[in-house]
Residue frames as a rotation matrix with the C-alpha (Angstrom) as fourth column:
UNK 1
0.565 -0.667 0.485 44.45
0.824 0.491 -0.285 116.60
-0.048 0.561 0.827 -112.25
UNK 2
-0.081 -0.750 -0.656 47.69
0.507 -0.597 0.621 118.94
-0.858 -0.283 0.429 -112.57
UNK 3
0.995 0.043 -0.094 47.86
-0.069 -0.402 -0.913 121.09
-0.077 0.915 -0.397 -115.34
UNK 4
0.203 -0.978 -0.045 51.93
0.946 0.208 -0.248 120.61
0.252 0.008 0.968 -116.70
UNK 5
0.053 -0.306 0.951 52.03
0.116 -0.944 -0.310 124.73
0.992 0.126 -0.015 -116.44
UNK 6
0.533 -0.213 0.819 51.62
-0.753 -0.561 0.345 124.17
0.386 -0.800 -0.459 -112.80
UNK 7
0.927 -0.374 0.018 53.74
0.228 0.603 0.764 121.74
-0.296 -0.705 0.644 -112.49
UNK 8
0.279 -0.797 0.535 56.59
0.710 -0.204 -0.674 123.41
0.646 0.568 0.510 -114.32
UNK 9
0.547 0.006 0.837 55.90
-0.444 -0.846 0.296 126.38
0.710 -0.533 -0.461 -111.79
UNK 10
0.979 0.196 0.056 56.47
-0.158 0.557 0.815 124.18
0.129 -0.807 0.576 -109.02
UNK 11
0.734 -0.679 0.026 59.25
0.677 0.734 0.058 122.57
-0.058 -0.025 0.998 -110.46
UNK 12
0.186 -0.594 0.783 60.87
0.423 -0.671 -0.609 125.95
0.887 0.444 0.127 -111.50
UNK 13
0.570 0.143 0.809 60.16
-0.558 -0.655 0.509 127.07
0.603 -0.742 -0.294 -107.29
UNK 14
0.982 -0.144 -0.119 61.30
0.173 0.943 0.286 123.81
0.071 -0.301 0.951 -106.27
UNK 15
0.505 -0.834 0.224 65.02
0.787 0.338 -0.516 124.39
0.355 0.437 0.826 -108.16
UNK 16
-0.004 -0.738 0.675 65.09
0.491 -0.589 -0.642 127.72
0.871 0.329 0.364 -106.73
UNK 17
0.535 0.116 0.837 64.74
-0.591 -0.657 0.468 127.10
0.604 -0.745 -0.283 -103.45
UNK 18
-0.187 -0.980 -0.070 66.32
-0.912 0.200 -0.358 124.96
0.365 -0.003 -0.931 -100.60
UNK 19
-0.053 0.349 0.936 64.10
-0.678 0.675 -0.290 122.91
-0.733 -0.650 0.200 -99.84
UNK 20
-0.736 -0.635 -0.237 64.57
-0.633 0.519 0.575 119.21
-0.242 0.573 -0.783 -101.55
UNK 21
-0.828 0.557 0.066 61.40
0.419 0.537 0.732 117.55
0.372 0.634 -0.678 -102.01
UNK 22
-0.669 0.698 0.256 57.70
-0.646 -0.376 -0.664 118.44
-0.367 -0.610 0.702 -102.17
UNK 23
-0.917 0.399 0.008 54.50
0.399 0.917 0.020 116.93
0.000 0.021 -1.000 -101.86
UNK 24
-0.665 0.729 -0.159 50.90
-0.746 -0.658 0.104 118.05
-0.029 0.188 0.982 -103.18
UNK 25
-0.739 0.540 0.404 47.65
0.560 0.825 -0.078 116.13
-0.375 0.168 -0.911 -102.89
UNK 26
-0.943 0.308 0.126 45.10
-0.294 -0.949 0.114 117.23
0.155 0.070 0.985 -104.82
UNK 27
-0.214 0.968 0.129 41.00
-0.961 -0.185 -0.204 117.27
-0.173 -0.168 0.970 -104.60
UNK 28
0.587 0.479 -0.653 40.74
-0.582 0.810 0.071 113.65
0.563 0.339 0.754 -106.86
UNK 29
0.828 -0.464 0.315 43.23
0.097 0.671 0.735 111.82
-0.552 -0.578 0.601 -104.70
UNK 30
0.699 -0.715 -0.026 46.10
0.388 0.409 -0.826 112.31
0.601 0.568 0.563 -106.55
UNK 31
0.700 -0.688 -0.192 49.30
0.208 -0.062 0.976 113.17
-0.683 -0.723 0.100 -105.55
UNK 32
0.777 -0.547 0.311 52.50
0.172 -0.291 -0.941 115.04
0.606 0.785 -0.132 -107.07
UNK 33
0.621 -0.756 -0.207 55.77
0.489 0.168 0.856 114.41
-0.613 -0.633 0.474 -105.61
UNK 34
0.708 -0.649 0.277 58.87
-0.142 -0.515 -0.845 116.84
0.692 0.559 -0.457 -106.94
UNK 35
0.624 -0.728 -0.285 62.30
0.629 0.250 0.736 115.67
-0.464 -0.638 0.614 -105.70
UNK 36
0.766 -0.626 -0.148 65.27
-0.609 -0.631 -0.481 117.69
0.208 0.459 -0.864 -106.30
UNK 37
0.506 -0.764 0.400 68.68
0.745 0.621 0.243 115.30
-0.434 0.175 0.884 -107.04
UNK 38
-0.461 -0.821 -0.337 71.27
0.632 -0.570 0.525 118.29
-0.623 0.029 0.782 -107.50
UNK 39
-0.964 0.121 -0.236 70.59
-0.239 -0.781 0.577 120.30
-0.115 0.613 0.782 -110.83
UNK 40
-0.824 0.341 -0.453 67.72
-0.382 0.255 0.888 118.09
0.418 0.905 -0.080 -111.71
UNK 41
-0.211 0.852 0.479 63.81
-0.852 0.080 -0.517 118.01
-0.479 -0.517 0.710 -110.45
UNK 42
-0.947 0.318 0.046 61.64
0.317 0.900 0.298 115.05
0.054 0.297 -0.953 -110.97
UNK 43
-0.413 0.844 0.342 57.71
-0.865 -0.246 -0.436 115.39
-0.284 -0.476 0.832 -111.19
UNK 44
-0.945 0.094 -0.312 55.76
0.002 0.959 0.283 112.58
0.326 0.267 -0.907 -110.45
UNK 45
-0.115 0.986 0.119 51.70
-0.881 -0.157 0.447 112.30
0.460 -0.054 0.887 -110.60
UNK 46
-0.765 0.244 -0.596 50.29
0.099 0.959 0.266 109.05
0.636 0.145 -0.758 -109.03
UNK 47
0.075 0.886 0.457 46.92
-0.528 -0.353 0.772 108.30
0.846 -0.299 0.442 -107.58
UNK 48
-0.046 -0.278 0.959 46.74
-0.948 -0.291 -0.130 107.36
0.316 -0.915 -0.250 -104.01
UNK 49
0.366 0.217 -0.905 45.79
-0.907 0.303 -0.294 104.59
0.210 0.928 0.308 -104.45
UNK 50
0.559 -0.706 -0.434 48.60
-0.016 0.515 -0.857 103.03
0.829 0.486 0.277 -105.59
UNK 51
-0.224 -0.974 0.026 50.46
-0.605 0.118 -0.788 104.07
0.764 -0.192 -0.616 -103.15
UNK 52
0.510 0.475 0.717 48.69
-0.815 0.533 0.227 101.65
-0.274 -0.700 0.659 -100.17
UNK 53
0.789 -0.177 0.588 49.71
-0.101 0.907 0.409 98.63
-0.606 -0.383 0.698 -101.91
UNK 54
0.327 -0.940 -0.098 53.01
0.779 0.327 -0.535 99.04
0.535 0.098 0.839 -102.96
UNK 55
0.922 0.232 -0.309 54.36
0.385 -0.476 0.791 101.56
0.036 -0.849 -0.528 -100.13
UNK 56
0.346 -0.929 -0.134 57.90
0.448 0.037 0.894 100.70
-0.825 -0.369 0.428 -100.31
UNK 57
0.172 -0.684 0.708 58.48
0.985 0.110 -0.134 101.38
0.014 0.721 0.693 -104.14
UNK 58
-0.090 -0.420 -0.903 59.65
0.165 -0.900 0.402 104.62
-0.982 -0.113 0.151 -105.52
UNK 59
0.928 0.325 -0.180 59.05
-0.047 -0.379 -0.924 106.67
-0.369 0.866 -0.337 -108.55
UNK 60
0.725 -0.560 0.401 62.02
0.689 0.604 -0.401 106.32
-0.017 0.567 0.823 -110.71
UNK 61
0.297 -0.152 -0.943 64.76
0.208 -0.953 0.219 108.83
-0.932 -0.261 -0.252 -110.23
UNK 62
0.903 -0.308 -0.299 66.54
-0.375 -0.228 -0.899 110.81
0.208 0.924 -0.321 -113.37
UNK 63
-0.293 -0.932 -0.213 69.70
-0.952 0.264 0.152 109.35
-0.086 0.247 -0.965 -112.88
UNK 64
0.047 0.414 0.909 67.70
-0.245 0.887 -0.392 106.02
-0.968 -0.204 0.143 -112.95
UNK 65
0.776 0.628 -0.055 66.79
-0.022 -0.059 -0.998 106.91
-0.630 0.776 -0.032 -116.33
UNK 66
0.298 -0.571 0.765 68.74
0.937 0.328 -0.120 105.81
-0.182 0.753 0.633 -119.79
UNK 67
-0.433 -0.292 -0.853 70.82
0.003 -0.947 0.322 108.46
-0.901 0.137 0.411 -120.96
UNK 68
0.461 0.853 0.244 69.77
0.519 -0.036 -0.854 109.87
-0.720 0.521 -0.459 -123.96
UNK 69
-0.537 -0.663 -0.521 71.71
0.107 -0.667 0.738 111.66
-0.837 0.341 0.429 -126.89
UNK 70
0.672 0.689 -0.270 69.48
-0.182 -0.200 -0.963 113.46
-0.717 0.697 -0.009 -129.75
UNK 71
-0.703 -0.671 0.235 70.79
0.141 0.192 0.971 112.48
-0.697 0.716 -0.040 -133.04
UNK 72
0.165 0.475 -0.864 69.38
-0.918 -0.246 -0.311 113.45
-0.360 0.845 0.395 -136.78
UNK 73
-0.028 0.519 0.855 68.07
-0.060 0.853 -0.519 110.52
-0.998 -0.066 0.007 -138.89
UNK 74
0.160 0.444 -0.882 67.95
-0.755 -0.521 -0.399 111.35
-0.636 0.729 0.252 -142.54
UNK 75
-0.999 -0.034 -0.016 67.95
-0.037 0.766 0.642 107.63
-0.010 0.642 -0.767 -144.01
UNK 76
-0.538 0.837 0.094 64.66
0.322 0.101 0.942 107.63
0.779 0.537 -0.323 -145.48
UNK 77
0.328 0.650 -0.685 63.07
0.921 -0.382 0.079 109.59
-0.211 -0.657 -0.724 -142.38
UNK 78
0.626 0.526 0.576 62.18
0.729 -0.658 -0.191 112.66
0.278 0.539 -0.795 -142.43
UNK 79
-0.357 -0.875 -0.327 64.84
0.851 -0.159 -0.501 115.46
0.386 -0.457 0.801 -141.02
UNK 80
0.447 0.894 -0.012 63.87
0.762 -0.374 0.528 117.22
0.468 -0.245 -0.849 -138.47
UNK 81
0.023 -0.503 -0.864 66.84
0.406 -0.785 0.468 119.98
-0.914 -0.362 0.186 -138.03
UNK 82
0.813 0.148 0.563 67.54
0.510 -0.647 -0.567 123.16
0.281 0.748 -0.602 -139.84
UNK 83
-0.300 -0.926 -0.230 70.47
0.900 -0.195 -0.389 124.74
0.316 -0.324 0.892 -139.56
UNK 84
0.586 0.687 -0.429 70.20
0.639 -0.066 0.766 127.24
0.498 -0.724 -0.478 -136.62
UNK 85
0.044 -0.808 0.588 72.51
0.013 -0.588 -0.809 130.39
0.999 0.043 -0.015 -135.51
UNK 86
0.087 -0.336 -0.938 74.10
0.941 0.338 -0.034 129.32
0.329 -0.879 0.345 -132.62
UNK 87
-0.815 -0.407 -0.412 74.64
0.568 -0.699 -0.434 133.06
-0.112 -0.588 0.801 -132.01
UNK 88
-0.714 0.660 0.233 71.22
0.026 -0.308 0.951 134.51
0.700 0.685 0.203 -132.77
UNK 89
-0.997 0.063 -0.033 69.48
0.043 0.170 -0.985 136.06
-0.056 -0.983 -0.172 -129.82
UNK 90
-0.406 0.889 -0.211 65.81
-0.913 -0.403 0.057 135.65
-0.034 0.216 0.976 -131.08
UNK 91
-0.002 0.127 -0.992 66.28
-0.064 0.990 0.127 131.60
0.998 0.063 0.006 -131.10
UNK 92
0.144 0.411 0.900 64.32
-0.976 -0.093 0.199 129.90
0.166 -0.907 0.388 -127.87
UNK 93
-0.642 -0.305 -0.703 64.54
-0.507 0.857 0.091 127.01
0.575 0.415 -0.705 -126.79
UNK 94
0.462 0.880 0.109 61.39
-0.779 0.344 0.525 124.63
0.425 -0.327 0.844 -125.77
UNK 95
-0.608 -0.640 0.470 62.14
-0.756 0.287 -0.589 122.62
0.242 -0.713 -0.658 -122.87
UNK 96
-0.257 0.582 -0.771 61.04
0.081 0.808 0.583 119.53
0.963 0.087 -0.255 -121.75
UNK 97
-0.143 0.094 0.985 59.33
-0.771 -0.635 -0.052 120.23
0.621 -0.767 0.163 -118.34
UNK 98
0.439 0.674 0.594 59.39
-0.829 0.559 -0.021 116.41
-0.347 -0.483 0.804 -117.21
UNK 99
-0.764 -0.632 0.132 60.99
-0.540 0.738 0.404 113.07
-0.353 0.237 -0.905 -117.48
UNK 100
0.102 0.880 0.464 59.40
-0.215 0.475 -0.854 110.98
-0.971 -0.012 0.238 -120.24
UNK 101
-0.357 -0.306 0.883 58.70
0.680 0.562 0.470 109.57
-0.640 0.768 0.007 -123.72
UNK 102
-0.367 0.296 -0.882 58.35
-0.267 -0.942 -0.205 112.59
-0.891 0.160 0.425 -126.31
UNK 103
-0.134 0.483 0.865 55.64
0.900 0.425 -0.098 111.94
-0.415 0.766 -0.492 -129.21
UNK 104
-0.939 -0.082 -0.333 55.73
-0.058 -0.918 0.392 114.60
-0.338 0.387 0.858 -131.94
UNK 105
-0.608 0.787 -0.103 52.00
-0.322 -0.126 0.938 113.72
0.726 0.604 0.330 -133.16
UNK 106
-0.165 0.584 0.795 48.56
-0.847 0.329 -0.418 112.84
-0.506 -0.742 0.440 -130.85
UNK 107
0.917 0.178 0.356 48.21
-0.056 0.943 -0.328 109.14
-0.394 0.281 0.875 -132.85
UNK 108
-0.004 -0.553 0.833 50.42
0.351 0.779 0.519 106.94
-0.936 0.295 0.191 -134.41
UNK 109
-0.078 0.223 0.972 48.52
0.945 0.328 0.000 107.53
-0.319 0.918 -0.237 -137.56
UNK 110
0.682 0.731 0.034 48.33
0.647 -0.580 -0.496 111.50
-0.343 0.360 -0.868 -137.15
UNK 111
0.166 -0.801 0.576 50.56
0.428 -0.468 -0.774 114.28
0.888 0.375 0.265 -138.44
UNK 112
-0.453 -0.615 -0.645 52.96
0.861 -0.114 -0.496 115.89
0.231 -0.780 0.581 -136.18
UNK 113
0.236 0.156 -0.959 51.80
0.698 -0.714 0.056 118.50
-0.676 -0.683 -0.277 -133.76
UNK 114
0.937 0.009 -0.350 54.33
-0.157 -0.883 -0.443 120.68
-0.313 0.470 -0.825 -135.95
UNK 115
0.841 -0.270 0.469 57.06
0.534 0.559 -0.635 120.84
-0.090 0.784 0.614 -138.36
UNK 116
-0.573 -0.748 -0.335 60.45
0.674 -0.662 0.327 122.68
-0.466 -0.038 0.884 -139.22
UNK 117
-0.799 0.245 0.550 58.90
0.382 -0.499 0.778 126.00
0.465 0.831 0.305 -140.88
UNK 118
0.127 0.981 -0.150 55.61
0.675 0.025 0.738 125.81
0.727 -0.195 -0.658 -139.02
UNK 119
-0.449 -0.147 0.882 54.70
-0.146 -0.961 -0.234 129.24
0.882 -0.233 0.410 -137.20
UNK 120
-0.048 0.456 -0.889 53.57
0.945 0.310 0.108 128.63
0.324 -0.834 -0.446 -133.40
UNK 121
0.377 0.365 0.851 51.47
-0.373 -0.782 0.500 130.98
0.848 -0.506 -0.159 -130.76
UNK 122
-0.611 -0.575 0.544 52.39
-0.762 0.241 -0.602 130.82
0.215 -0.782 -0.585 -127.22
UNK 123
0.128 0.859 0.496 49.02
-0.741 0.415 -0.527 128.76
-0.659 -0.301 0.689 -126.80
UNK 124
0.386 0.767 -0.512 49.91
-0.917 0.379 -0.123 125.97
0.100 0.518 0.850 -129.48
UNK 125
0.620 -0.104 0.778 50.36
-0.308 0.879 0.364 122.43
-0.722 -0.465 0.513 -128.78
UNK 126
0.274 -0.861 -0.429 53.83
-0.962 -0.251 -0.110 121.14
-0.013 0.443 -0.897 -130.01
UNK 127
-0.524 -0.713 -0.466 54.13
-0.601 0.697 -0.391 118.24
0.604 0.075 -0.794 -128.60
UNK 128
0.716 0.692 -0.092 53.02
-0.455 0.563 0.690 115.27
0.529 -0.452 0.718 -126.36
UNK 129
-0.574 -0.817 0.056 55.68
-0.542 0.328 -0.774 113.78
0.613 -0.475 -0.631 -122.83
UNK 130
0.695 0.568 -0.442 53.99
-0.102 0.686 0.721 110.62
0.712 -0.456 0.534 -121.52
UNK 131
-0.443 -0.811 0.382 54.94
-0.605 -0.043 -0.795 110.31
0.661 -0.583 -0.472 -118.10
UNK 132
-0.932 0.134 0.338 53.63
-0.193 0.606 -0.772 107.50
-0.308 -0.784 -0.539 -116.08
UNK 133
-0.435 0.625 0.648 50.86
0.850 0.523 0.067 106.73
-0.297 0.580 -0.759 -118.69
UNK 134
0.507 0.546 -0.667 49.65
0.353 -0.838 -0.417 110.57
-0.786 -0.024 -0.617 -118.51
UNK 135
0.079 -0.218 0.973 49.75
0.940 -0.307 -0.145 112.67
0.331 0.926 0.181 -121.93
UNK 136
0.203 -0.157 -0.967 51.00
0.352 -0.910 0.221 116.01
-0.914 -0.385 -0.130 -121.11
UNK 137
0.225 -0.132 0.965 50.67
0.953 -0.176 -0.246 118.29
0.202 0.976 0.086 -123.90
UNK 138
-0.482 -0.417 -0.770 53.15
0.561 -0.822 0.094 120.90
-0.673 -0.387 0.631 -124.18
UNK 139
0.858 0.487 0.165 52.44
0.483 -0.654 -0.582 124.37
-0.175 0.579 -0.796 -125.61
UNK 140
0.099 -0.855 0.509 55.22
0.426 -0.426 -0.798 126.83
0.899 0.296 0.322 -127.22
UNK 141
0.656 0.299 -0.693 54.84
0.643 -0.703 0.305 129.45
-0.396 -0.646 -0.653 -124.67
UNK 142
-0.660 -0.596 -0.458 56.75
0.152 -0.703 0.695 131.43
-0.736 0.389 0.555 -127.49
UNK 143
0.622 0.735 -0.268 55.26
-0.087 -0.275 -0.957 133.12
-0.778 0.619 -0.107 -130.18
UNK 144
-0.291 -0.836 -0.466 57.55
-0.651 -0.184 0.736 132.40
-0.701 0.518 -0.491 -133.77
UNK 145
0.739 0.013 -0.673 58.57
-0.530 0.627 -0.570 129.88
0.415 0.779 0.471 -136.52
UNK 146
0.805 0.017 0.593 59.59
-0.243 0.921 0.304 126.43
-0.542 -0.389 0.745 -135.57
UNK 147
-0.084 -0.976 -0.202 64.38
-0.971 0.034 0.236 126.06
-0.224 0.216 -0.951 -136.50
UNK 148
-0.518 -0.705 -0.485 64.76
-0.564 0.708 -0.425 122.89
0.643 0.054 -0.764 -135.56
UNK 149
0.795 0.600 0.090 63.16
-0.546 0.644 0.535 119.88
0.263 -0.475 0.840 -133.66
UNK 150
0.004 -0.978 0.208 65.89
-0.995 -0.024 -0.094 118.54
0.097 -0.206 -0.974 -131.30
UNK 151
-0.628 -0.161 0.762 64.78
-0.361 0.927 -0.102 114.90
-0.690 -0.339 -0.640 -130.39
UNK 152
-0.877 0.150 -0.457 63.32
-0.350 0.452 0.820 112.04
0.330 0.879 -0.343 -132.55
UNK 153
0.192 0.981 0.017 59.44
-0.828 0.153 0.539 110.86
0.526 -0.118 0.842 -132.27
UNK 154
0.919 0.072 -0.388 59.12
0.182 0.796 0.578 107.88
0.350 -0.601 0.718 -129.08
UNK 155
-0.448 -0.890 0.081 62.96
0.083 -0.132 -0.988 109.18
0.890 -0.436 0.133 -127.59
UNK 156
0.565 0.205 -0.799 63.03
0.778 0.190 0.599 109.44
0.275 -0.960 -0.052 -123.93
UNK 157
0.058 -0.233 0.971 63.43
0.196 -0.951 -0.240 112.84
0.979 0.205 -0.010 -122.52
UNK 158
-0.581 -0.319 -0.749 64.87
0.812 -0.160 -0.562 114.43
0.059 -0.934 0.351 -119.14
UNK 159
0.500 0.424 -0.755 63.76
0.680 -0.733 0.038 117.22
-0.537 -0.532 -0.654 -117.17
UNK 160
0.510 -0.369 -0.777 64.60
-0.260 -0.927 0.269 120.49
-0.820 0.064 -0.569 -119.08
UNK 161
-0.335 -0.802 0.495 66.27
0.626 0.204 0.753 119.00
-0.705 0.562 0.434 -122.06
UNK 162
-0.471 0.483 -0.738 65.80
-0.570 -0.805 -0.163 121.05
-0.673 0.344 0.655 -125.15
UNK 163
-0.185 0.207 0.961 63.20
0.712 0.702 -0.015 119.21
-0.678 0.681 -0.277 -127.66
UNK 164
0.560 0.469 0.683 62.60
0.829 -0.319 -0.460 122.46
0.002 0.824 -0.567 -129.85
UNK 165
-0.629 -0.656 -0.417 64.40
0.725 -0.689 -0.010 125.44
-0.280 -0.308 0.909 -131.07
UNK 166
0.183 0.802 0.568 62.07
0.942 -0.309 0.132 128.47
0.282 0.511 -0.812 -132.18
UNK 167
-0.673 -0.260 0.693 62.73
0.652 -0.652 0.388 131.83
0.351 0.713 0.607 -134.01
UNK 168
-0.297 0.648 -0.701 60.85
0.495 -0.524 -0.693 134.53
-0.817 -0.553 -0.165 -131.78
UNK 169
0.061 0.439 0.896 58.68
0.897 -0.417 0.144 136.71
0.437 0.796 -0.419 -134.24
């Protein structure tokens, strides 16, 4: 199975080179396909498999995908922005590293990953980007206190959007 850190690598070698799609199999039979479509990579996992008996389809592309626009909520849900200095060079932003559906908690029933306020290591799990049934849990890879939370719990997310903002310590 991929780890998402190496598929972010990938996807980050991918964007900065010239070449427009790659292809990895790995040890269990899977496969990981990374197209480039101008600014915007794609990573797809799928197990071989699959691909025998449906050959022809394709993996959805990002322009396939619904747009999205992050909006605050604050009828009887919780609010998950803080106001945030737009000029303030110590504020990061967590990226999504993957088209998919962003979950802020590992159940239905559990509390979120994390919260405005809430202090993260580079090592702690923030979040959760289902992509093709696969949980990918992100980590910060920043070390700080948690501004703002840009998108809303079950939203659909793009490659690289921002879903967190976070105060470097």
């Amino acid at each position: 199975m991929f780890k998402v850190n190496e598929i972010k690598e990938l996807i980050r070698a991918l964007d900065n080179s010239s070449v427009a799609e790659l292809e990895i199999k790995g040890e269990n039979k899977e496969k990981l396909t990374i197209r480039k479509q101008g600014a915007v990579g794609q990573a797809v996992v799928q197990p071989v498999a699959e691909e025998a008996s449906v050959p022809d389809a394709a993996p959805p592309t990002a322009q396939e995908a619904p747009a999205v626009e992050s909006t605050t909520k604050s009828e009887g849900k919780e609010e998950t922005k803080a106001p945030a200095p737009a000029d303030d060079d110590s504020i990061v932003e967590i990226t999504s590293p993957m088209v998919g559906t962003f979950y802020r908690a590992p159940a239905p029933d559990a509390d979120p990953y994390v919260k405005v306020g809430d202090k993260v290591e580079e090592d702690t799990v923030v979040c959760i980007v289902e992509a093709m049934k696969l949980m990918n849990e992100l980590e910060a890879e920043v070390s700080g206190e948690i501004v703002e939370i840009l998108v809303e719990n079950e939203e659909l997310v793009e490659y690289g959007q921002p879903l967190f903002r976070v105060k470097q310590a």
